[in-house]
mmCIF file of the N, C-alpha and C atoms, coordinates in Angstrom:
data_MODEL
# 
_entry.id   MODEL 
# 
loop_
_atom_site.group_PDB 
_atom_site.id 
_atom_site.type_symbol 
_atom_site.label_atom_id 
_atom_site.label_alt_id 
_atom_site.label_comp_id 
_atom_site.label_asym_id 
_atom_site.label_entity_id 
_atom_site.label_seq_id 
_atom_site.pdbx_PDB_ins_code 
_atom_site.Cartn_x 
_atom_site.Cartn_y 
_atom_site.Cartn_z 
_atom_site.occupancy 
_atom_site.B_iso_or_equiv 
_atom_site.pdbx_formal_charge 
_atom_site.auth_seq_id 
_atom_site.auth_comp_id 
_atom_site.auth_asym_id 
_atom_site.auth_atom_id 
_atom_site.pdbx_PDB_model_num 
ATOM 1   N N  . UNK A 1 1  ? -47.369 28.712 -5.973  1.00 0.00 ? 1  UNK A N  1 
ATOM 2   C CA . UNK A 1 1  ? -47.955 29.924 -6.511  1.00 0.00 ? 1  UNK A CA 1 
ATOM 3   C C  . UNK A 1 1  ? -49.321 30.193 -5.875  1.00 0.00 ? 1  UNK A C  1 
ATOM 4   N N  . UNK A 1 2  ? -50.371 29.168 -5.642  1.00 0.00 ? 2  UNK A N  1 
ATOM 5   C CA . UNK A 1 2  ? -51.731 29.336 -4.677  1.00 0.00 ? 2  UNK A CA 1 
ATOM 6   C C  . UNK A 1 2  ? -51.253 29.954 -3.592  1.00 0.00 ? 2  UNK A C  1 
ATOM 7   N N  . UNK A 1 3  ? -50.324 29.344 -2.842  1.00 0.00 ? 3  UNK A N  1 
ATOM 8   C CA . UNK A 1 3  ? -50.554 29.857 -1.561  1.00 0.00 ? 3  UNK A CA 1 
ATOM 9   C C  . UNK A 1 3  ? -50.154 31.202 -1.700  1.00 0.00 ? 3  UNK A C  1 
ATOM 10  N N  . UNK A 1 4  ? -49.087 32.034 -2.578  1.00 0.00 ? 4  UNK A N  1 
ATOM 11  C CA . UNK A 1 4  ? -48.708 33.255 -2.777  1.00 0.00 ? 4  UNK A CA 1 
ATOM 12  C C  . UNK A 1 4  ? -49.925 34.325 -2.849  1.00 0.00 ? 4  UNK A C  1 
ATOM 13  N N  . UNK A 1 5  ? -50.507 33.426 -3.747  1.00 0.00 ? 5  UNK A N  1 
ATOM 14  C CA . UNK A 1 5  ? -51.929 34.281 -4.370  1.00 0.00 ? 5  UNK A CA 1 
ATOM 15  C C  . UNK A 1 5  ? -53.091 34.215 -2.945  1.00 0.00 ? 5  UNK A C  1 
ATOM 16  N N  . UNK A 1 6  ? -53.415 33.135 -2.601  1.00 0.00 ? 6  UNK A N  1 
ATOM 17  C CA . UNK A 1 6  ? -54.292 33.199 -1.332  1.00 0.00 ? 6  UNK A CA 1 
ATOM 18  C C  . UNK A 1 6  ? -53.078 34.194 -0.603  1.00 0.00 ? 6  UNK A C  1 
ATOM 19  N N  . UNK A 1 7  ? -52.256 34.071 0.335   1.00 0.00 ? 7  UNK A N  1 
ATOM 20  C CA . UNK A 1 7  ? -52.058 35.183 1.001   1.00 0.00 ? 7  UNK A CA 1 
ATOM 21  C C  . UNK A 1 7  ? -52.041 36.563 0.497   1.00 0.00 ? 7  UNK A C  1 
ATOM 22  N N  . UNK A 1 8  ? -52.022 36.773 -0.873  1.00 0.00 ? 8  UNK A N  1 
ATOM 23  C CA . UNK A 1 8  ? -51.690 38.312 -1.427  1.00 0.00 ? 8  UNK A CA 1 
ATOM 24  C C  . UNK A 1 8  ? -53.475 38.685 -0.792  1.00 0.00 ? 8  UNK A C  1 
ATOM 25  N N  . UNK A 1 9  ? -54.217 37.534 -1.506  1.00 0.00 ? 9  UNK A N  1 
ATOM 26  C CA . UNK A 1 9  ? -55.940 38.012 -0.963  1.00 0.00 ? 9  UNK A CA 1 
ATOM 27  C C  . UNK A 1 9  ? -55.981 38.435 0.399   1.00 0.00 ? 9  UNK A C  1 
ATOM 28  N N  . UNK A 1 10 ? -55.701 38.263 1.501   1.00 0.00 ? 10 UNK A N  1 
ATOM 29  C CA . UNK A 1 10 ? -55.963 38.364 2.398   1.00 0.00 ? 10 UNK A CA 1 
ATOM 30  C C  . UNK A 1 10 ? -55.335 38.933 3.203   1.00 0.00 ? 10 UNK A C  1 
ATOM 31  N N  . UNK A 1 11 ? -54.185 40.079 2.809   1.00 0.00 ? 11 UNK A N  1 
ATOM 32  C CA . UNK A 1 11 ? -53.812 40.989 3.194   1.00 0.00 ? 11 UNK A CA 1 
ATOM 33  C C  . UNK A 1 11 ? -55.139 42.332 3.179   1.00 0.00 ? 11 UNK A C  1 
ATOM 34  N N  . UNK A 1 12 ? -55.213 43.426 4.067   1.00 0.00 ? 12 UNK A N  1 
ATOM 35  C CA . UNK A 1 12 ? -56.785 44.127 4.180   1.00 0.00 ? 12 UNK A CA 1 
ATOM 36  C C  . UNK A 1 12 ? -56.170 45.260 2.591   1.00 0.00 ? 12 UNK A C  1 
ATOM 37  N N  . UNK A 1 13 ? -57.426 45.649 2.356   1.00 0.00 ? 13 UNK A N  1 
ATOM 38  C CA . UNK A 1 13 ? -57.676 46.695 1.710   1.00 0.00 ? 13 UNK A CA 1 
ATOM 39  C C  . UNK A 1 13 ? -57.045 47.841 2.264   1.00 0.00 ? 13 UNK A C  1 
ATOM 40  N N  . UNK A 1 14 ? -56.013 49.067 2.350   1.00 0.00 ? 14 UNK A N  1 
ATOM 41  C CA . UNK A 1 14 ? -55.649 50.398 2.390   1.00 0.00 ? 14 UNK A CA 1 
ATOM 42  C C  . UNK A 1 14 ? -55.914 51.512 2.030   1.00 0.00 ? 14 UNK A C  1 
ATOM 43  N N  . UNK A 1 15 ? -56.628 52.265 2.500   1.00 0.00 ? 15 UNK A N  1 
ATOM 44  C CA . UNK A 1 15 ? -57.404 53.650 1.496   1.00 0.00 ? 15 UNK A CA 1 
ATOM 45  C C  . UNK A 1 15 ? -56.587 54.853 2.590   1.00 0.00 ? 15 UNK A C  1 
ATOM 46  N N  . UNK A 1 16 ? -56.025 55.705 2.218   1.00 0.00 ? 16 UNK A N  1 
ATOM 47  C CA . UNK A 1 16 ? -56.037 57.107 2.946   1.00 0.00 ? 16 UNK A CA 1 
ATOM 48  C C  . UNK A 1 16 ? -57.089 58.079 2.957   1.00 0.00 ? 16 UNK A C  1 
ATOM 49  N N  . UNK A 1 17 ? -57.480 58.448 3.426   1.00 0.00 ? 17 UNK A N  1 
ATOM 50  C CA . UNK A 1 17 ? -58.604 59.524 3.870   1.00 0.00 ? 17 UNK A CA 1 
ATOM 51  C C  . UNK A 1 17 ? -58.094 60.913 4.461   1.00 0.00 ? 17 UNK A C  1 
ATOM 52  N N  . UNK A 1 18 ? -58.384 62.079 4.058   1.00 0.00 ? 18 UNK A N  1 
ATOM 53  C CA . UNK A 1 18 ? -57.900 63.386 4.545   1.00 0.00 ? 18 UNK A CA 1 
ATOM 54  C C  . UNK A 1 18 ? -58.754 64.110 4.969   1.00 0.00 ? 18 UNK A C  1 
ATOM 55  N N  . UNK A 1 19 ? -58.830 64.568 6.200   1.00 0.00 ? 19 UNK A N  1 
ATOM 56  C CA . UNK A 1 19 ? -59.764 65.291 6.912   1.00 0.00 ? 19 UNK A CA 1 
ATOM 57  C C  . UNK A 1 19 ? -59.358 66.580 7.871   1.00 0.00 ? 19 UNK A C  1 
ATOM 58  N N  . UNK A 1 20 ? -59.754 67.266 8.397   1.00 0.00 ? 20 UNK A N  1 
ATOM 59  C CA . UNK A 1 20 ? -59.222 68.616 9.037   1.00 0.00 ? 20 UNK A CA 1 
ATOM 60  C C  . UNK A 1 20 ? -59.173 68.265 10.320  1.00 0.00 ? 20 UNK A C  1 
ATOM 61  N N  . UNK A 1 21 ? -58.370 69.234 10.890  1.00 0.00 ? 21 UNK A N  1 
ATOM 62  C CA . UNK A 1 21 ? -57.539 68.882 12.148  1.00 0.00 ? 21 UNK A CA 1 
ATOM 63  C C  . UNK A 1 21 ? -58.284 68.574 13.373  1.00 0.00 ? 21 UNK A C  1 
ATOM 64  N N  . UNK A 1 22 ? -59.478 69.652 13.103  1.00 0.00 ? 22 UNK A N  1 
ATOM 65  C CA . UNK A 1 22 ? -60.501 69.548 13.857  1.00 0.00 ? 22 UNK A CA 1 
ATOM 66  C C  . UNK A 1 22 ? -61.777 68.445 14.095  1.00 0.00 ? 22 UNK A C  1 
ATOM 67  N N  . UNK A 1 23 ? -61.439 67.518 12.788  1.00 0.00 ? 23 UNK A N  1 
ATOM 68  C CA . UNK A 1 23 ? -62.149 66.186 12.544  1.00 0.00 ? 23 UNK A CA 1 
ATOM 69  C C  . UNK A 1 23 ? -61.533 65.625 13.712  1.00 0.00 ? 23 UNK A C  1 
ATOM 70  N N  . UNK A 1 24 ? -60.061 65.481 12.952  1.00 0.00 ? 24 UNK A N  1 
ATOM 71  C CA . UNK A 1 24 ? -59.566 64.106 13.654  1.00 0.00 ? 24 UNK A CA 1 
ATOM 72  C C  . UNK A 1 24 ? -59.358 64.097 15.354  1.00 0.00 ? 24 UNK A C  1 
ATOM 73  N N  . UNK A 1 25 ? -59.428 65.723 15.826  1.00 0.00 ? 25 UNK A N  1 
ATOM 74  C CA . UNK A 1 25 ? -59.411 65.754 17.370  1.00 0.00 ? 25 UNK A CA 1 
ATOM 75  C C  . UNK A 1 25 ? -60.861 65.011 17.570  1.00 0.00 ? 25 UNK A C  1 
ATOM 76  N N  . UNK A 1 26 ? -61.910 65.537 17.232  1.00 0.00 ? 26 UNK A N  1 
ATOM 77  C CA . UNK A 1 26 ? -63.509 64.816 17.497  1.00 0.00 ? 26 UNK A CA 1 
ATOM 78  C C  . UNK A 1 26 ? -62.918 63.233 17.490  1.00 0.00 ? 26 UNK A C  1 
ATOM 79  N N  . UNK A 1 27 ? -62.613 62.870 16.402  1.00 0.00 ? 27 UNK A N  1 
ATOM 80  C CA . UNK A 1 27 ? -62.120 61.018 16.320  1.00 0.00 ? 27 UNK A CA 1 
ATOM 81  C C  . UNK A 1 27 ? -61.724 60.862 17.561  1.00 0.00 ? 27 UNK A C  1 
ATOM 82  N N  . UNK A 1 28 ? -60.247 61.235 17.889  1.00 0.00 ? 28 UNK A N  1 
ATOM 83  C CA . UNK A 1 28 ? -59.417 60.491 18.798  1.00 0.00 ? 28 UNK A CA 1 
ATOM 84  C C  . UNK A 1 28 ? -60.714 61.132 20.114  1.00 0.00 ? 28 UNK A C  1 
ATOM 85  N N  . UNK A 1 29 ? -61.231 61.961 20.070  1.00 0.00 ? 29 UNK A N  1 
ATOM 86  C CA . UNK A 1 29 ? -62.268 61.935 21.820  1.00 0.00 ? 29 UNK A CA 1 
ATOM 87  C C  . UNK A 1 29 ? -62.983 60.913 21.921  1.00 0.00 ? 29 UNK A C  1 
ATOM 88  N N  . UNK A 1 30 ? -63.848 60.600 20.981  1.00 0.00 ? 30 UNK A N  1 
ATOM 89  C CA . UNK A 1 30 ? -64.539 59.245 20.902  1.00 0.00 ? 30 UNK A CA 1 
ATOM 90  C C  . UNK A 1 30 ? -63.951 57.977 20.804  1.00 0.00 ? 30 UNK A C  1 
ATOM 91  N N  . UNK A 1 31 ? -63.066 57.779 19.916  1.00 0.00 ? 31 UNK A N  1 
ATOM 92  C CA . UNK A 1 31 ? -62.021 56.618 19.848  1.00 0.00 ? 31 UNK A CA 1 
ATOM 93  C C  . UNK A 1 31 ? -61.543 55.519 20.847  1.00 0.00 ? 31 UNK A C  1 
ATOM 94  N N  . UNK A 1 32 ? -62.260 54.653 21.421  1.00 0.00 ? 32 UNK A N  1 
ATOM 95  C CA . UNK A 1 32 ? -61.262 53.500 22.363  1.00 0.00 ? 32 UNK A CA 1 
ATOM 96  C C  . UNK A 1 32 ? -59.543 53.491 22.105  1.00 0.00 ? 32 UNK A C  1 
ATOM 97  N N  . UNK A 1 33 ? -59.425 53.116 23.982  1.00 0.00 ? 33 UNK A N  1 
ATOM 98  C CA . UNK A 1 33 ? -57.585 52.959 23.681  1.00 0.00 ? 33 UNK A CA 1 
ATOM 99  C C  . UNK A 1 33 ? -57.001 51.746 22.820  1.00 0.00 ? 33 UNK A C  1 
ATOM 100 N N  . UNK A 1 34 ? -58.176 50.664 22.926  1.00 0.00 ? 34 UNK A N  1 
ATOM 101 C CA . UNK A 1 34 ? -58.230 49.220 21.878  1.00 0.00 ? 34 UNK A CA 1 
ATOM 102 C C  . UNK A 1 34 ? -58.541 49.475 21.022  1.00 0.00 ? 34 UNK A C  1 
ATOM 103 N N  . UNK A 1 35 ? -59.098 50.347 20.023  1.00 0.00 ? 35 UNK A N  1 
ATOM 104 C CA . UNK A 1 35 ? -59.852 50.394 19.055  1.00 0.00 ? 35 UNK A CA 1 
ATOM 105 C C  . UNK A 1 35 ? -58.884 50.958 17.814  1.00 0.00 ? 35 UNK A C  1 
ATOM 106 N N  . UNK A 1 36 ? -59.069 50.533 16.760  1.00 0.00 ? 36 UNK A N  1 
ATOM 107 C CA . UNK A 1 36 ? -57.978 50.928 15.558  1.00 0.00 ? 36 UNK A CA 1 
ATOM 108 C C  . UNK A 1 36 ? -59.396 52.144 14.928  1.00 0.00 ? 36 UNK A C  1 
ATOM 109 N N  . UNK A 1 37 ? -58.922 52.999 14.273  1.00 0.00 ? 37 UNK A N  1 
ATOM 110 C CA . UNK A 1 37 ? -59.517 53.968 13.406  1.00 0.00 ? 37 UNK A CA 1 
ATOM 111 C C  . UNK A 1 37 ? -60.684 53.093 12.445  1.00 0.00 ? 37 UNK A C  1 
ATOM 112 N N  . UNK A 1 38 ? -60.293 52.157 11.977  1.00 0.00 ? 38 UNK A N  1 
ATOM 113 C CA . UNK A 1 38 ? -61.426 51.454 10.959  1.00 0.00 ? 38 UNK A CA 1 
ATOM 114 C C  . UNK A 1 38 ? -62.123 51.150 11.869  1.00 0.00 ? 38 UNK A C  1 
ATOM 115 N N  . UNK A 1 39 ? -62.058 49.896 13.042  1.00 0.00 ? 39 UNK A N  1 
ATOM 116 C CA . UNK A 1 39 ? -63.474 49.865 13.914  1.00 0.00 ? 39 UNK A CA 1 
ATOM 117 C C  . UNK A 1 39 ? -63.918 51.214 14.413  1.00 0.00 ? 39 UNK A C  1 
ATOM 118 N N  . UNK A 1 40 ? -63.125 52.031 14.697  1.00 0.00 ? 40 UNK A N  1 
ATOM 119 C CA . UNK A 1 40 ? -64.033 53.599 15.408  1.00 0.00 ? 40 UNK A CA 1 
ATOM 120 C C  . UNK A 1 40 ? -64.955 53.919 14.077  1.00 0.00 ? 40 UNK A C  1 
ATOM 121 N N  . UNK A 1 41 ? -64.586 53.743 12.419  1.00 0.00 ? 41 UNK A N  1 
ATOM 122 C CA . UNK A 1 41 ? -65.419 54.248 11.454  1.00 0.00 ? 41 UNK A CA 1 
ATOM 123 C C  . UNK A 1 41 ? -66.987 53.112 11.573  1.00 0.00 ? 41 UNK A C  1 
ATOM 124 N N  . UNK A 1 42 ? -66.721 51.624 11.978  1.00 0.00 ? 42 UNK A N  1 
ATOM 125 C CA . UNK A 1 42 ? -67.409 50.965 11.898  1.00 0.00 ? 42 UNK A CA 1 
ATOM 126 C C  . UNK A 1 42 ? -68.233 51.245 12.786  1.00 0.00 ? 42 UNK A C  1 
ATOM 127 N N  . UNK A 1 43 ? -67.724 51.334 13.624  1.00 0.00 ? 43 UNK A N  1 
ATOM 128 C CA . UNK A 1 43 ? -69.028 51.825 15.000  1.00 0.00 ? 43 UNK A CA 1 
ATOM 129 C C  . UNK A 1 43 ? -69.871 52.594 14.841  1.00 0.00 ? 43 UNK A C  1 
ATOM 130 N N  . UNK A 1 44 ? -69.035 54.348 14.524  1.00 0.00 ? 44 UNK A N  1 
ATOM 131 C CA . UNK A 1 44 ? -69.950 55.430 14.318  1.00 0.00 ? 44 UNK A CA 1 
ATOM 132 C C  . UNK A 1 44 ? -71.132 54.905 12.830  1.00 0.00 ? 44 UNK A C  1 
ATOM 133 N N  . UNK A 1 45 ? -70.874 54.387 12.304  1.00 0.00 ? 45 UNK A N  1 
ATOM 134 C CA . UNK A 1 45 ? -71.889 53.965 10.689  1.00 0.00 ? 45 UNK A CA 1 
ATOM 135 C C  . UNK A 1 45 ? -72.335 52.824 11.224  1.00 0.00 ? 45 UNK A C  1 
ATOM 136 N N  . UNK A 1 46 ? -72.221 52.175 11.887  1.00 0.00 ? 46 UNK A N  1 
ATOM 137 C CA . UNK A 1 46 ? -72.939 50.449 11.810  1.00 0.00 ? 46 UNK A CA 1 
ATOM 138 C C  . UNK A 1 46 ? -74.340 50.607 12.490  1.00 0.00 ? 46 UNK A C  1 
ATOM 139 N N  . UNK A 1 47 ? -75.067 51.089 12.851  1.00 0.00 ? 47 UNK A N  1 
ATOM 140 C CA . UNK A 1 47 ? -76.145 51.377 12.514  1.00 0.00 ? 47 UNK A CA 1 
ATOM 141 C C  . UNK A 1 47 ? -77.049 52.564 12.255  1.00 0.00 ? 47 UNK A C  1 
ATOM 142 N N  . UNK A 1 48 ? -76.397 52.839 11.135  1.00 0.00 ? 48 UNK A N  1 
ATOM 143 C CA . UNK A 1 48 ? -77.133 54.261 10.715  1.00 0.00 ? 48 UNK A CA 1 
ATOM 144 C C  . UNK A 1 48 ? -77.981 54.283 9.886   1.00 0.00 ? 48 UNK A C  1 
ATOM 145 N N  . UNK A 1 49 ? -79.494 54.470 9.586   1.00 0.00 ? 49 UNK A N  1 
ATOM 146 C CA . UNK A 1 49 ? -80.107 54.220 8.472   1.00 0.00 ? 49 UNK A CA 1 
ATOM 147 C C  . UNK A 1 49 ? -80.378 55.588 7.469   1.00 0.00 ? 49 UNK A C  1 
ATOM 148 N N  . UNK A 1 50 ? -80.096 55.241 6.624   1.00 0.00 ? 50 UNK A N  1 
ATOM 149 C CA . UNK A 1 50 ? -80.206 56.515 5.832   1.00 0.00 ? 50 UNK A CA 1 
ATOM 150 C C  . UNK A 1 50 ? -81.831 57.466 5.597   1.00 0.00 ? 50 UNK A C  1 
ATOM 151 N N  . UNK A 1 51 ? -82.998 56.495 5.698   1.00 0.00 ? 51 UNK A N  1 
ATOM 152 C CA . UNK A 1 51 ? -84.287 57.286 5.734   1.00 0.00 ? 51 UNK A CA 1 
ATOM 153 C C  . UNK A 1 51 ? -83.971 57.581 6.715   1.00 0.00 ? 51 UNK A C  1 
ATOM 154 N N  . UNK A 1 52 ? -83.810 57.443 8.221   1.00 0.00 ? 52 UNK A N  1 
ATOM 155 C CA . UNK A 1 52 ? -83.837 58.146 9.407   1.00 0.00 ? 52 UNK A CA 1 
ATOM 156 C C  . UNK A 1 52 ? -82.855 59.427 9.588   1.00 0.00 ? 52 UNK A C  1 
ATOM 157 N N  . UNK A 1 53 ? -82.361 59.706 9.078   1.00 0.00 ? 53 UNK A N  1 
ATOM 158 C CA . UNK A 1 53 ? -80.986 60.525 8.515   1.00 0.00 ? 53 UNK A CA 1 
ATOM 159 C C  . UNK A 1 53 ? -81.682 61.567 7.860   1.00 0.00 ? 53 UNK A C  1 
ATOM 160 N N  . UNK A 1 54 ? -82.445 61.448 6.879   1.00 0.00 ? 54 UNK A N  1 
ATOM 161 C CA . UNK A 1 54 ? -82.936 62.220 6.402   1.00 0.00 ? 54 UNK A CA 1 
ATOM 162 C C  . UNK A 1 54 ? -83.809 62.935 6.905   1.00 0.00 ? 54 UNK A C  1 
ATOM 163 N N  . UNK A 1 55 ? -84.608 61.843 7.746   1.00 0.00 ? 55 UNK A N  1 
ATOM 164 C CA . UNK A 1 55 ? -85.818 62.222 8.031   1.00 0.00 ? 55 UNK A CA 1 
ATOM 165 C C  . UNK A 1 55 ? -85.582 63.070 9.561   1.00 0.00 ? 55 UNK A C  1 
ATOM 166 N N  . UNK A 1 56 ? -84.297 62.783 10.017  1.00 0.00 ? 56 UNK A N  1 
ATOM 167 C CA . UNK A 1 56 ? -83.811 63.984 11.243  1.00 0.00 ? 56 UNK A CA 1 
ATOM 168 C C  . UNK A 1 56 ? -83.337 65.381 10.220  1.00 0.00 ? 56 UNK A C  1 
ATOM 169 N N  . UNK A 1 57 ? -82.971 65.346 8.670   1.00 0.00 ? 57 UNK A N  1 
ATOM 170 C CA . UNK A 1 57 ? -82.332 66.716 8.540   1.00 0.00 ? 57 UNK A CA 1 
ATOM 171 C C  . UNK A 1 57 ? -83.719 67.255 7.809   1.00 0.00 ? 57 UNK A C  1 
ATOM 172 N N  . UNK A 1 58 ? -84.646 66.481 7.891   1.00 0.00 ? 58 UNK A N  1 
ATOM 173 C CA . UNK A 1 58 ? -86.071 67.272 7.451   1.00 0.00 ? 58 UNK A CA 1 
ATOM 174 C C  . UNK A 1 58 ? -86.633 68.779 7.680   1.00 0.00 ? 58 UNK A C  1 
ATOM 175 N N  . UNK A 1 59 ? -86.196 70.067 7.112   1.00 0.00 ? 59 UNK A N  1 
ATOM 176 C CA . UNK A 1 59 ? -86.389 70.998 7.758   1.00 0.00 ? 59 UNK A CA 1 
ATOM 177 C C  . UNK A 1 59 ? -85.390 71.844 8.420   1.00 0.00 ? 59 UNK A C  1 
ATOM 178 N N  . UNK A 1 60 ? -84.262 70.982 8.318   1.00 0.00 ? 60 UNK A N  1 
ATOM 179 C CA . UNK A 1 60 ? -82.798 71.866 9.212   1.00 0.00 ? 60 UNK A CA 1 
ATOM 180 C C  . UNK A 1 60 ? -81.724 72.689 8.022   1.00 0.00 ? 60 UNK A C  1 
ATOM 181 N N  . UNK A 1 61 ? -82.723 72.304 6.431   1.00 0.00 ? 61 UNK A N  1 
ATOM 182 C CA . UNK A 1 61 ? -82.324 73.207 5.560   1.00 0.00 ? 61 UNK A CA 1 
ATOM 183 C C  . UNK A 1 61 ? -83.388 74.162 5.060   1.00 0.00 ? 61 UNK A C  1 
ATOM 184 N N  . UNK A 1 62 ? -82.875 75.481 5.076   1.00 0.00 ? 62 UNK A N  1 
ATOM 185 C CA . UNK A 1 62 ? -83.661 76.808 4.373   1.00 0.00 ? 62 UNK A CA 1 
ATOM 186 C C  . UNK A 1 62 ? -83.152 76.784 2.822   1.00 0.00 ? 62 UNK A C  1 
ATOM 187 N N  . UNK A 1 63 ? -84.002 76.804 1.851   1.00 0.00 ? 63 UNK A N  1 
ATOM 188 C CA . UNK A 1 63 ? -84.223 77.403 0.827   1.00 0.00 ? 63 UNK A CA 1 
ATOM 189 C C  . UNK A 1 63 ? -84.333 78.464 0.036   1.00 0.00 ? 63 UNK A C  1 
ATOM 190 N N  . UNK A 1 64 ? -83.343 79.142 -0.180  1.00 0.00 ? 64 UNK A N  1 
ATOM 191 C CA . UNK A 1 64 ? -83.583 80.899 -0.513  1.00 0.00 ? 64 UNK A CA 1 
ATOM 192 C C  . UNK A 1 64 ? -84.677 80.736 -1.840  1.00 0.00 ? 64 UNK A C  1 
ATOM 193 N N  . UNK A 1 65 ? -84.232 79.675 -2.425  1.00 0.00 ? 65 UNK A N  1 
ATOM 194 C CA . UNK A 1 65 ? -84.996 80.233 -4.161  1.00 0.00 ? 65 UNK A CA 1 
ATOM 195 C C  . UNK A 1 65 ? -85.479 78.433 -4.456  1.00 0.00 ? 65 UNK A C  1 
ATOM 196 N N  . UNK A 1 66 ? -86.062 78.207 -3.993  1.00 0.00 ? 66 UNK A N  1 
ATOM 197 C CA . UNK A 1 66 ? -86.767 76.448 -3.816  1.00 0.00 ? 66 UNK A CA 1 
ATOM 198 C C  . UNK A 1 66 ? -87.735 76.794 -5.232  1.00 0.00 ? 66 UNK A C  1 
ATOM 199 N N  . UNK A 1 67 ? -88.291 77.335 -5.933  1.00 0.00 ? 67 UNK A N  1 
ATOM 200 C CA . UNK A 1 67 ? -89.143 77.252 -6.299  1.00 0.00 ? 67 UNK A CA 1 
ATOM 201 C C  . UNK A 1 67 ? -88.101 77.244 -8.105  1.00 0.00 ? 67 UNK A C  1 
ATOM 202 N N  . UNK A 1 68 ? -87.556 77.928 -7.822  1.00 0.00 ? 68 UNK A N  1 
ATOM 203 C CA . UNK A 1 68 ? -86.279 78.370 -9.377  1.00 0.00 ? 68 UNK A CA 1 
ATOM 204 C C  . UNK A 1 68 ? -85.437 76.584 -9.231  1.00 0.00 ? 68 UNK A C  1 
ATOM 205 N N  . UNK A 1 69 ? -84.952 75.998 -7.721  1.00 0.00 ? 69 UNK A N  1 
ATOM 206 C CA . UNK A 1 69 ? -84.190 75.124 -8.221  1.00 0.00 ? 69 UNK A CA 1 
ATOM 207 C C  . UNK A 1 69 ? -85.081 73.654 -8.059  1.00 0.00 ? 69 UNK A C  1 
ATOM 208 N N  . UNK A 1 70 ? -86.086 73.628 -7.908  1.00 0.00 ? 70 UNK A N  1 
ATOM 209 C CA . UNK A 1 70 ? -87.206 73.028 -8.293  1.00 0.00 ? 70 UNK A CA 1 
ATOM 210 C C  . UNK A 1 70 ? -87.880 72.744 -10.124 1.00 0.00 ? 70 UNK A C  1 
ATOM 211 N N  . UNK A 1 71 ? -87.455 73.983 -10.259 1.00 0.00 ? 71 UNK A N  1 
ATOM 212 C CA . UNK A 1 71 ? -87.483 73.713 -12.028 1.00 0.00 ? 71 UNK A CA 1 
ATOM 213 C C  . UNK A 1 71 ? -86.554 73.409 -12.408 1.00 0.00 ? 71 UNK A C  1 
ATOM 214 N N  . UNK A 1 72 ? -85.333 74.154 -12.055 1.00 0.00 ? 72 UNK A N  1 
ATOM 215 C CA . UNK A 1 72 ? -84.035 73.475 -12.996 1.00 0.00 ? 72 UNK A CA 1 
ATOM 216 C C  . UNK A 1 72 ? -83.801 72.273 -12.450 1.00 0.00 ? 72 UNK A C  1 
ATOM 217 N N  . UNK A 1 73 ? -84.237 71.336 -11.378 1.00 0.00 ? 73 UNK A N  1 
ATOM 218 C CA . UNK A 1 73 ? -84.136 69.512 -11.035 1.00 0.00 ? 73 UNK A CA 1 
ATOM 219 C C  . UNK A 1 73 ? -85.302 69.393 -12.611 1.00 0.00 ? 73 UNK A C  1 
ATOM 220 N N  . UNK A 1 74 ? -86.155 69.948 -12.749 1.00 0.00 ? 74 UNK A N  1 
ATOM 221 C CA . UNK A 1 74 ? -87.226 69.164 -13.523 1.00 0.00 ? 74 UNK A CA 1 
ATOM 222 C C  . UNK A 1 74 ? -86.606 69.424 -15.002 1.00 0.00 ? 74 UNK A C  1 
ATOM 223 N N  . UNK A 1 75 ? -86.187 70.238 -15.356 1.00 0.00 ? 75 UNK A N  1 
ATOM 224 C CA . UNK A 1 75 ? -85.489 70.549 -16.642 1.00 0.00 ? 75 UNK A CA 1 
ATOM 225 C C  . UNK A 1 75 ? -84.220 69.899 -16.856 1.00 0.00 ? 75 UNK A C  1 
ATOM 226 N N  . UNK A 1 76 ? -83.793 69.827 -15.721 1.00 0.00 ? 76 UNK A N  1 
ATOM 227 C CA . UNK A 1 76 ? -82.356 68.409 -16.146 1.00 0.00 ? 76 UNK A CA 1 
ATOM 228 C C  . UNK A 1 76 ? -83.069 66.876 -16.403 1.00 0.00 ? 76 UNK A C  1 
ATOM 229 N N  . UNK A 1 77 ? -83.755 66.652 -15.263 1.00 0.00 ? 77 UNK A N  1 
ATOM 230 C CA . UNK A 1 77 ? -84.634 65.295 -15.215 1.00 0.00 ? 77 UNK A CA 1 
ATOM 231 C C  . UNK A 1 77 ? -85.259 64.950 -16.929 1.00 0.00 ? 77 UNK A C  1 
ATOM 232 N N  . UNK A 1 78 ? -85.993 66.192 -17.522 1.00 0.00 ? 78 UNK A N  1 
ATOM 233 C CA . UNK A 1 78 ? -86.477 66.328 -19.328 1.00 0.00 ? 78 UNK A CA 1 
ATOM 234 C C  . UNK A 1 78 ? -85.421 66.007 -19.921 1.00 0.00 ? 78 UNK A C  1 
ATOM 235 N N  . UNK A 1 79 ? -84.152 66.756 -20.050 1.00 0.00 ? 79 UNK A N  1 
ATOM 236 C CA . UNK A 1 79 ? -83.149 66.652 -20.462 1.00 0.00 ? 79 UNK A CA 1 
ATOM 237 C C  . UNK A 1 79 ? -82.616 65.360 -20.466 1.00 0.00 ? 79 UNK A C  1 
ATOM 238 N N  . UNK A 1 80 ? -82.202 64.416 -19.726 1.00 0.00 ? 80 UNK A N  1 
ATOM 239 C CA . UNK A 1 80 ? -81.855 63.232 -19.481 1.00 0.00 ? 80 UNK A CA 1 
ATOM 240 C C  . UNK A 1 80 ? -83.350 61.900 -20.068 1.00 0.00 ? 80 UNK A C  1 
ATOM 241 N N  . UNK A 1 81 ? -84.077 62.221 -19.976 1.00 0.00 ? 81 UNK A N  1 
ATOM 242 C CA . UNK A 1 81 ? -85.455 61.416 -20.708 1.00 0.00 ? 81 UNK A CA 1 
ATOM 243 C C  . UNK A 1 81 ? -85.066 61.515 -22.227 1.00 0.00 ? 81 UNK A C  1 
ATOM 244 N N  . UNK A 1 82 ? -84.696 62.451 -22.930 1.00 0.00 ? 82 UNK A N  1 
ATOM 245 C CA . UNK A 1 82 ? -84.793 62.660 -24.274 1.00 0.00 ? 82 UNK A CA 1 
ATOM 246 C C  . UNK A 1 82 ? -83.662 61.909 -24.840 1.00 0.00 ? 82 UNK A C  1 
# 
């Protein structure tokens, strides 16, 4: 029965993921002919830091009404304190 159970462990994890047609052409351009889809996900993320991420989309968003959804963040934030 162990060994059943150790091998059931160590079969990988399976997730499906759905993306548009136009994703997955970008994938397969970048993609190695060796490379399975999970290492191509590992590659593109394995070193990505998320402050630097941010700190490149700093400014590459406009705000029509920043000042209205600036209060309603602070009026949910009250809301959740109480």
């Amino acid at each position: 029965m162990f060994k059943y159970m150790f091998k059931r462990y160590l079969q990988p994890l399976v997730k499906t993921i759905t993306i548009r047609e136009e994703v997955y052409n970008k994938l397969i351009a970048v993609k190695r002919k060796d490379e399975s889809f999970s290492q191509l996900f590992e590659r593109l993320v394995e070193d990505i830091n998320p402050v630097e991420t941010l700190t490149k989309l700093r400014g590459s968003i406009e705000f029509k009404a920043k000042e209205k959804m600036l209060s309603e963040i602070s009026a949910l934030r009250a809301e959740r304190r109480l």
